[in-house]
N, C-alpha and C positions, 0 to 999 in steps of 0.2 A: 074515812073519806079521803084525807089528804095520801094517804098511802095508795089509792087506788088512780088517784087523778095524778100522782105523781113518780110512775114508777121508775123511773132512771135517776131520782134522788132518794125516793125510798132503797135502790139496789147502791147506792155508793153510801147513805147512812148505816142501813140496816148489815150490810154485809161488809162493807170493807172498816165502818167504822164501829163496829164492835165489841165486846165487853174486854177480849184479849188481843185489839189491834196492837197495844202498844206494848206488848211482850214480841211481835214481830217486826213494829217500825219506831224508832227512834222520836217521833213529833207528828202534831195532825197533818203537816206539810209529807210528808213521807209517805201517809197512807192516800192523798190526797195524788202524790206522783204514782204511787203505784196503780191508782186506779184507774188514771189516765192512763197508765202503758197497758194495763191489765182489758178494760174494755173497748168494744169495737168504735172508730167514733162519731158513729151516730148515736150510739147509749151517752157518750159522753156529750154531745151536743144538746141532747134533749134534759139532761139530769141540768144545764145549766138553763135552758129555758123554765124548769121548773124552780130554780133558785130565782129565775127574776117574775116569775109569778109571783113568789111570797114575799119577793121584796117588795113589789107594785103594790103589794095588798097592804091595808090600814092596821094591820096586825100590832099589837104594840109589843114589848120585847117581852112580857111577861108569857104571852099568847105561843108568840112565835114559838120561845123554848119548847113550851108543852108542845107542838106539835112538833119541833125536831126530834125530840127524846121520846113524849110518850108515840104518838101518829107513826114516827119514821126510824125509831128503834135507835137514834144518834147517840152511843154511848161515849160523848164528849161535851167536855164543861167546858166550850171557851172562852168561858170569864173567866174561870180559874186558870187557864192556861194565857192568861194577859191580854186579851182582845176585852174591847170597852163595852159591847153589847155583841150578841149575836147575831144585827145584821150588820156588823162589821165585820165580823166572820165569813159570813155567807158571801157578802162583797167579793171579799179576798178570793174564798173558793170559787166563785163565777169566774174572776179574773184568773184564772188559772187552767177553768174550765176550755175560756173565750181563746185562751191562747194557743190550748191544743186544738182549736179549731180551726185557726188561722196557718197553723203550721199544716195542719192536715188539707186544709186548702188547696195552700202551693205544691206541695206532693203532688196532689191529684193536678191542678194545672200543668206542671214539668210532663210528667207522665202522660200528658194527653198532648202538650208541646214535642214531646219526641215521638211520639205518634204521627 
């Protein structure tokens, strides 16, 4: 269900954060930039609308997990990796989400100002 209503977070859990992400990136923050440079940013824009859907939702943190890991294929523990719950996690990756949107914003204003 959650994988079908959410597919711009299913496409950066299920594929960028993966069973061998971190033989290619150094920390969740590294695969979290590459997916930002890696996808278009409107995939990126909507993969953070669906992080504030499930934030919204009464999910409790038990819930949540199961569906980042089983629902959305998320092969990352971020309790184990020091974050206090998972939507403390989730927070963090929206806010990183949010920012390459804002940049990508001003790009396109400039670009349409020198127009």
């Amino acid at each position: 269900m959650f994988r079908d209503d959410m597919q711009s977070l299913f496409q950066l859990c299920g594929a960028y954060f993966h069973q061998d992400a971190f033989l290619d990136h150094p920390n969740a923050d590294a695969i979290i930039q590459f997916y930002v440079e890696s996808e278009r940013a409107e995939a990126v824009r909507r993969a953070s609308l669906d992080i504030e859907k499930l934030l919204s939702s009464p999910l409790d943190e038990i819930e949540l997990r199961r569906i980042l890991v089983s629902d959305l294929l998320c092969h990352y523990d971020a309790c184990a990796d020091g974050w206090s719950t998972y939507r403390a996690w989730l927070e963090h990756v929206k806010a990183i989400l949010e920012r390459r949107a804002i940049e990508e914003r001003a790009i396109e204003d400039t670009q349409r100002a020198i127009e």
